[in-house]
C-alpha positions in Angstrom: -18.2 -4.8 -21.6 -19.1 -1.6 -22.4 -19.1 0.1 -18.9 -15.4 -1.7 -18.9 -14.2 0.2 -22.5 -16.2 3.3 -20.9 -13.7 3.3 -17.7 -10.7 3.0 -19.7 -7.7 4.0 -18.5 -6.9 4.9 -21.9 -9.4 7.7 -22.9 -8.0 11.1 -23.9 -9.0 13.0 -21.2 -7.4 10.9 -18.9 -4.4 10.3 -20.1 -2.4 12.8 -18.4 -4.4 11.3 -15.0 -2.4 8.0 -15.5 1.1 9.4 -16.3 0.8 11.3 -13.1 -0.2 7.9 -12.0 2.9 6.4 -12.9 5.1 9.2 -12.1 4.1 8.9 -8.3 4.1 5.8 -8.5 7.7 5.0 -8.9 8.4 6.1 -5.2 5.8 3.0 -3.9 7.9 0.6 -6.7 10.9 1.3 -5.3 9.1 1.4 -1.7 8.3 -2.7 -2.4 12.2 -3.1 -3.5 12.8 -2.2 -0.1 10.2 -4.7 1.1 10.5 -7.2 -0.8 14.7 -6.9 -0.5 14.2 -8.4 3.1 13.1 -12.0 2.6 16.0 -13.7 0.6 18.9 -11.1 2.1 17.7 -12.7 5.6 18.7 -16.3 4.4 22.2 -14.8 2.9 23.6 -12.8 6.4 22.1 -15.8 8.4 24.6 -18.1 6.4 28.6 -18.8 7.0 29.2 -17.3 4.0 27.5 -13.9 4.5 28.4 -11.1 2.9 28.6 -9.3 5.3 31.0 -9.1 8.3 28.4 -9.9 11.1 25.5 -12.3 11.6 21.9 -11.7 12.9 20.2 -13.5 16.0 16.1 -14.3 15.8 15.7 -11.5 18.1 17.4 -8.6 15.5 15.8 -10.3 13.0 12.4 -9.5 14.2 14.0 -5.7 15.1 14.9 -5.4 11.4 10.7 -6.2 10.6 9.2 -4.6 12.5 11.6 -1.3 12.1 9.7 -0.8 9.1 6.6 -0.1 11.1 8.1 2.3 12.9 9.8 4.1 10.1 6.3 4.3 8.7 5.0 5.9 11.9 7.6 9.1 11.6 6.2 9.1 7.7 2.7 9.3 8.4 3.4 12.1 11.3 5.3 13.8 9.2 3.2 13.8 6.1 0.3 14.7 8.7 1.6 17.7 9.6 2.7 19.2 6.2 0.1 17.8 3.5 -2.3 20.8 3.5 0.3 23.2 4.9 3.0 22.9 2.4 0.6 21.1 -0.4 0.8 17.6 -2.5 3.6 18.0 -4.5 6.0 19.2 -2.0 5.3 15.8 0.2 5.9 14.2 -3.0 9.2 15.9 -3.3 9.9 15.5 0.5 10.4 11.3 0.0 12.9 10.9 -2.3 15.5 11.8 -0.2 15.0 9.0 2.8 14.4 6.5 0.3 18.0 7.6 -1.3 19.7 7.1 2.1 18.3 3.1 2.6 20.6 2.3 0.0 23.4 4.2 1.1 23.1 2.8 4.4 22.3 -0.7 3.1 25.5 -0.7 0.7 27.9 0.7 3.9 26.7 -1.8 6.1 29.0 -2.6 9.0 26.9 -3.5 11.6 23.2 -4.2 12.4 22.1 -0.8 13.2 22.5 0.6 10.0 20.1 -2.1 8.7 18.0 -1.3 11.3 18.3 2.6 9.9 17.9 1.2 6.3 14.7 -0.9 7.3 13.4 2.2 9.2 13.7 5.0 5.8 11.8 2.1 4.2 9.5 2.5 6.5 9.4 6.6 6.8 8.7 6.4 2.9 6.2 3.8 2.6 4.7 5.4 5.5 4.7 9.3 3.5 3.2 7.4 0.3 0.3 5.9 1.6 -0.8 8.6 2.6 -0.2 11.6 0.3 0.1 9.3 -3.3 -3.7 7.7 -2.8 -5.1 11.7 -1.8 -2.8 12.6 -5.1 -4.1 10.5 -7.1 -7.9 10.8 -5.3 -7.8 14.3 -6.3 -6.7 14.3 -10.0 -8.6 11.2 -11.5 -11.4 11.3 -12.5 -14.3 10.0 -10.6 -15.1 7.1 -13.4 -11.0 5.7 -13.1 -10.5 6.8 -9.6 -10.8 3.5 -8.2 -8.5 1.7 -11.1 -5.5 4.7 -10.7 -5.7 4.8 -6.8 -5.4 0.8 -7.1 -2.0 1.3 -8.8 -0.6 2.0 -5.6 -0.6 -1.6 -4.5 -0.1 -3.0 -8.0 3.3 -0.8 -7.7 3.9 -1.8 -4.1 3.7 -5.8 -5.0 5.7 -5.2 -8.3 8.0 -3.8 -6.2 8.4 -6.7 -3.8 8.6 -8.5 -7.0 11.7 -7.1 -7.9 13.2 -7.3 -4.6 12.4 -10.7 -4.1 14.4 -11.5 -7.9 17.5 -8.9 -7.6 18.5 -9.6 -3.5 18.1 -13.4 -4.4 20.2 -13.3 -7.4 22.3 -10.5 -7.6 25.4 -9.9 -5.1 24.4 -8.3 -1.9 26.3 -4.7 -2.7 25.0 -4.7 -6.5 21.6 -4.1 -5.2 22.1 -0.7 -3.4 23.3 0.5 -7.0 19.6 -0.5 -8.9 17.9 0.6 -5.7 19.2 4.4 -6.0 18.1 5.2 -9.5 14.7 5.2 -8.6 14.5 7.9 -6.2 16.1 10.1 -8.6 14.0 9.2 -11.4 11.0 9.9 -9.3 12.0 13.1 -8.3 13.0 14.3 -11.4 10.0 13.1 -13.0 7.6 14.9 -10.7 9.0 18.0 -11.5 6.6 17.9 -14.7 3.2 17.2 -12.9 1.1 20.1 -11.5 -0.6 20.6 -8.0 -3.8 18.8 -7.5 -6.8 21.3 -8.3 -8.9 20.6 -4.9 -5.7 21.9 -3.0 -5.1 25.3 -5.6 -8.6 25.9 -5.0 -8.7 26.2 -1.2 -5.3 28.1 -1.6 -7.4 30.9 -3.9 -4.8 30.2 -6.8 -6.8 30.4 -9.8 -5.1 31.0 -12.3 -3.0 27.7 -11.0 -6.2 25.8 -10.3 -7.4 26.4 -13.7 -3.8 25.3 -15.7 -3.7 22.2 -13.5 -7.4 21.2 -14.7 -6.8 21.6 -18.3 -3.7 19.5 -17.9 -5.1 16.9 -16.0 -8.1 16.5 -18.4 -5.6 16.6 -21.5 -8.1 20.0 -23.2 -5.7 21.8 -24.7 -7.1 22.8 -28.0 -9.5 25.5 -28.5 -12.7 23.2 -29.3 -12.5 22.2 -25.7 -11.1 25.3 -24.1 -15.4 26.2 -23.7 -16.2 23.3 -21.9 -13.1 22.9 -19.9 -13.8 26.5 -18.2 -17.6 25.4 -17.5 -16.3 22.2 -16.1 -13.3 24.2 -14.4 -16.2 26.6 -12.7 -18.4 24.2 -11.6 -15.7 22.2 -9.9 -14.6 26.1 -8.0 -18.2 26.3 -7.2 -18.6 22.7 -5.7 -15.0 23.8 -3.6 -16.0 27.3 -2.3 -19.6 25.8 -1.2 -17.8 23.2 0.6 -15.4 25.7 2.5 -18.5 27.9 2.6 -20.0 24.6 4.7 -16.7 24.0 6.0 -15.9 27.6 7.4 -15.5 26.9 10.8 -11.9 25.7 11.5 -11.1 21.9 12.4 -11.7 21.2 15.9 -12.0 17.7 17.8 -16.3 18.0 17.2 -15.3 17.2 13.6 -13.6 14.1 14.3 -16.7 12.8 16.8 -19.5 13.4 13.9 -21.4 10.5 13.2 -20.2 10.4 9.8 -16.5 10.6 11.0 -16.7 8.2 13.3 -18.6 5.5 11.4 -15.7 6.5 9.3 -13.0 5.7 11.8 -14.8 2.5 13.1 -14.5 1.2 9.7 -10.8 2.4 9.0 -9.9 0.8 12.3 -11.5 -2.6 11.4 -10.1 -1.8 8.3 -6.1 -1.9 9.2 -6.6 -4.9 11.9 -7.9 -7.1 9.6 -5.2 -6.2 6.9 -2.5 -6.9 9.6 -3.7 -9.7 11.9 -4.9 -11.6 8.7 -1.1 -11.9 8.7 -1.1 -11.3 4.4 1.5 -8.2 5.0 3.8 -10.4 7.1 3.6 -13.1 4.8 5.2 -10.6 2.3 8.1 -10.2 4.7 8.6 -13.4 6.3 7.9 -15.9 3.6 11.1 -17.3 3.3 10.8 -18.9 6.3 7.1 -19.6 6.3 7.8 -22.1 3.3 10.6 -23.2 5.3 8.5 -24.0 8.5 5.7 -26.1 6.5 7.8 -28.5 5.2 7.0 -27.3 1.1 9.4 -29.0 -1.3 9.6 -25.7 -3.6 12.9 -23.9 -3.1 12.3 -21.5 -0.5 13.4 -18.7 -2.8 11.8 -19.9 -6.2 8.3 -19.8 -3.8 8.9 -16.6 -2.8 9.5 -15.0 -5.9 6.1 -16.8 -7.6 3.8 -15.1 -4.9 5.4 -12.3 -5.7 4.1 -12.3 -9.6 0.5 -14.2 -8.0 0.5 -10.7 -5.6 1.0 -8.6 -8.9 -2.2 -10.8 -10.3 -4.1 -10.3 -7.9 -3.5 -6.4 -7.4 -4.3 -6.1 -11.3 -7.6 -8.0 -10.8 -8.8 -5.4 -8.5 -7.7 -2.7 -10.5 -9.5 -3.8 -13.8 -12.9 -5.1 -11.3 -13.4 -2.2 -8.3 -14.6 0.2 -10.6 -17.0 -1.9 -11.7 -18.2 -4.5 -9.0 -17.5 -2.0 -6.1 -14.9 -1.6 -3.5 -17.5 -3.7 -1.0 -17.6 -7.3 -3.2 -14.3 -7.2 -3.5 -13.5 -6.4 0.3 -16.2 -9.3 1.3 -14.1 -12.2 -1.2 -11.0 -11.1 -0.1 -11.4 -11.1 3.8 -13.1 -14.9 3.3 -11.0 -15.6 1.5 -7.8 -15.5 3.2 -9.5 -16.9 6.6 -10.6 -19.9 4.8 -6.8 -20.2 3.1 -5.4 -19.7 6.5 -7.2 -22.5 8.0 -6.4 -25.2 5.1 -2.6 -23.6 5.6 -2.8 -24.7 9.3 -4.8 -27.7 8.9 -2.1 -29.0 6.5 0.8 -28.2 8.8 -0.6 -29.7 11.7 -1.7 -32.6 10.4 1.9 -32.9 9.1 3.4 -33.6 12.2 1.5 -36.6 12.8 1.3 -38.1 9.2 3.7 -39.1 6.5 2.0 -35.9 3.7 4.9 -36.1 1.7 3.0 -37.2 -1.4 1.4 -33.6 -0.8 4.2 -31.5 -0.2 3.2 -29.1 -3.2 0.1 -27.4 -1.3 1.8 -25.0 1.2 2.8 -23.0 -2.3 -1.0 -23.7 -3.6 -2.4 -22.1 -0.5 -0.2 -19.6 -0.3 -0.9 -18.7 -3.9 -4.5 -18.5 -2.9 -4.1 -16.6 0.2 -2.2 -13.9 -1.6 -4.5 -13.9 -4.2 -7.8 -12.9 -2.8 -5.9 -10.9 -0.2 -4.6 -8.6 -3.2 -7.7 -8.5 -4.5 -9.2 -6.6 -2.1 -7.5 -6.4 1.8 -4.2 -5.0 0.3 -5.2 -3.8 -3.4 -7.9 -1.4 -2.4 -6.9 -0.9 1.0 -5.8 2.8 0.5 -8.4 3.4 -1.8 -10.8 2.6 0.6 -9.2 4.4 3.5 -9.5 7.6 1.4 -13.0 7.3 0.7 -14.6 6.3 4.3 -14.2 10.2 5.4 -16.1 13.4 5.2 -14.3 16.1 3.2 -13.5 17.9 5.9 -11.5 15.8 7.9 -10.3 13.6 5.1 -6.2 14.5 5.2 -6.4 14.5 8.7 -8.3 11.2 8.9 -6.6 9.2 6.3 -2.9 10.6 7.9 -4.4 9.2 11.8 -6.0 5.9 10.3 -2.2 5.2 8.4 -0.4 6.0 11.8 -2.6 3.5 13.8 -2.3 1.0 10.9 2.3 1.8 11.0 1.5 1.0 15.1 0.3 -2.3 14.2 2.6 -2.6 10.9 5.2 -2.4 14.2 3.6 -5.1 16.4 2.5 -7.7 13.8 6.1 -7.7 12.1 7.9 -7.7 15.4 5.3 -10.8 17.1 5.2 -12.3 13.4 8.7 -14.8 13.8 8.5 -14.9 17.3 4.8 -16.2 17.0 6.1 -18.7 14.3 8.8 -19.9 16.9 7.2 -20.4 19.9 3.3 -21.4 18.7 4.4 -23.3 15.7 3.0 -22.3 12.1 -0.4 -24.1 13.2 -1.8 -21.8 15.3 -0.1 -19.3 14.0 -2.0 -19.3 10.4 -5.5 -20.1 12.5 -5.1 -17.0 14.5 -4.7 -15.0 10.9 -7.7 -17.1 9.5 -9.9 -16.4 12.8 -9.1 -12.3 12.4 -9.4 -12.5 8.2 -13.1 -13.7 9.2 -13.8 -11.6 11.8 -13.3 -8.7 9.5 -15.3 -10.4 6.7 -18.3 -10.7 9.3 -17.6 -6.7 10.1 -17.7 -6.1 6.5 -20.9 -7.9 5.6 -22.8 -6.1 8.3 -21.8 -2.9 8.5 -19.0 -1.5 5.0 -20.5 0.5 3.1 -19.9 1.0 -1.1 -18.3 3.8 -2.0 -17.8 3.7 -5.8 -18.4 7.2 -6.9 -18.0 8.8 -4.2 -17.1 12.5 -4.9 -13.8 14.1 -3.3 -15.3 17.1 -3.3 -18.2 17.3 -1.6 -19.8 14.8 0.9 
């Protein structure tokens, strides 16, 4: 209990750690609106009374998933090429404005290309985020409440969906656009109060900068801690300059091929398959018709919309436990976890076919309430977290921005094989092929993940 009060989010000095928390946060919120807007506006344009003035086929449908994917491969390129060039906050900047035009394009919708353009900025943004917000956050916190702040990115991701589940099932299809907008402006005006990150003012030689973003980030403004803040302040500049001193060389391929780096890679790698072919990111998108397919008496909507609050649960259990049990623990449950969900899932809908389980018809929602559980807990709660902290200094921007473009690749194939998958093997096999990769990655993770709570962002 007292390690728990001790890594409270709450303490002074870290106060101004989780505002900037929130503040970048409201980009991945209104990043899971956009997710979490596909599911129930699928079931309205697929009906007679659409609102809009065409209809969608199975094979655009599985164009407008898996566009995200591809949105989020430009995003991560992008963001690959400018985060240490241009700096933090101006990648922050750089995402409001795509995430603006979704809505624009989703509000003048006249045919099924400009969904397909909406589906693909969601995509481009969600893609930026994950990689700049965790290294934002990474490089602000403190070491003690990294974990908890860079878990907020999920927690704000499935709140997100959350919201987009409720307001496209209820609200009128062009009402939507009009909620979805304020949030990009609100985030960008918002960010114009936060600072650069301290690691990058330091390798940039701006002092003076370096040392106004440090006192605000560790809330020392009066003069009883303006002492301590420069000791802290110097030894942080020395820990930076011996690590460019270490680092002087520029980056070249031999950094990627270290051992470290690509024990590093081999990890992120396992990492992102698991987290896709487990299938728990396209049962976000798809799960209107997943409740559909097995038969569950729950309205298809009403089911959606209570994972998404069970996906908030299960995000805010990791963030209150990895900074206390580890990243590794929570990695291990989660990955069982879902395989073991996956196969009851498939066992139930098999078995279905054959039997009269209609006595039984409530436990596709009770599994599917499990399987998102444990795979927020770990698989998509601490995923970024995680990704941040598997690679040496050196090569970490350019790590973590490779690792998120081969995880958008497979964001691509998963969401665009996901319905196709569900039509022509059935549900079945479908969920045992998720189950069979969740526990291949929980056997990876036993054997070979290693913990990294504590792990400094500064030095290796």
């Amino acid at each position: 209990m007292a390690k728990f009060f001790q890594n409270s989010l709450l303490q002074h000095k870290t106060r101004y750690q989780l505002l900037a928390t929130v503040i970048v946060n409201i980009i991945t919120f209104g990043h899971g609106v956009g997710v979490g807007w596909l599911s129930p506006t699928l079931t309205k344009i697929q009906h007679p009374d659409s609102p809009l003035a065409f209809r969608v086929n199975l094979a655009e449908i599985s164009w407008l998933g898996s566009m995200l994917g591809l949105g989020s491969l430009c995003g991560n390129l992008t963001i690959a090429l400018l985060i240490e060039r241009a700096g933090r906050k101006f990648c922050l900047y750089l995402i409001a404005l795509p995430y603006a035009c979704l809505w624009v394009l989703i509000y003048c919708a006249s045919n099924v290309y400009f969904l397909y353009a909406a589906r693909f900025l969601c995509g481009f943004t969600g893609g930026a985020g994950y990689v700049v917000v965790p290294i934002f956050i990474s490089e602000v916190a403190d070491s003690s409440i990294r974990g908890a702040l860079t878990s907020m990115v999920m927690l704000s991701v499935d709140l997100g969906i959350l919201a987009g589940y409720i307001v496209s099932t209820y609200l009128s299809y062009h009402v939507v656009p009009f909620l979805g907008i304020i949030f990009p402006v609100a985030y960008f005006i918002a960010n114009l109060m936060l600072p650069e990150t301290v690691p990058y003012l330091l390798k940039r030689s701006q002092l003076s900068a370096a040392e106004n973003s440090y006192r605000y980030y560790r809330n020392q403004t009066d003069a009883r801690s303006e002492e301590s803040s420069k000791l802290n302040f110097e030894e942080l500049r020395t820990a930076v300059l011996a690590q460019q001193t270490k680092n002087s060389s520029p980056l070249s391929y031999k950094d990627l091929i270290t051992k470290p780096a690509l024990k590093g890679f081999a990890a992120s790698c396992v990492l992102s398959l698991g987290y896709q072919f487990s299938g728990v990111f396209s049962f976000i998108n798809y799960m209107s018709d997943i409740f559909k397919a097995s038969g569950s008496i729950v309205d298809v909507n009403t089911g959606t919309i209570i994972i998404g609050i069970v996906q908030i649960v299960g995000v805010y259990t990791s963030t209150i436990f990895v900074d206390i049990v580890g990243r590794r623990l929570l990695m291990l449950l989660s990955t069982f976890g879902v395989g073991i969900g996956c196969i009851a899932f498939g066992c139930f809908t098999y078995f279905a076919q054959f039997h009269d389980l209609s006595d039984y018809n409530w436990l596709p929602l009770v599994l599917m309430i499990f399987i998102c559980y444990v795979g927020n807990i770990g698989l998509i709660g601490i995923f970024f977290l995680v990704l941040v902290e598997l690679f040496p200094v050196k090569i970490r921007s350019l790590a973590t921005s490779i690792s998120v473009i081969f995880l958008s690749i497979l964001v691509f194939g998963t969401l665009k094989l996901f319905p196709l998958m569900m039509h022509y093997w059935g549900i079945s096999i479908t969920m045992w092929f998720s189950a069979g990769s969740a526990l291949v990655t929980f056997l990876y993770f036993w054997l070979f993940l290693q913990e990294t709570k504590g792990k400094s962002m500064i030095e290796d």
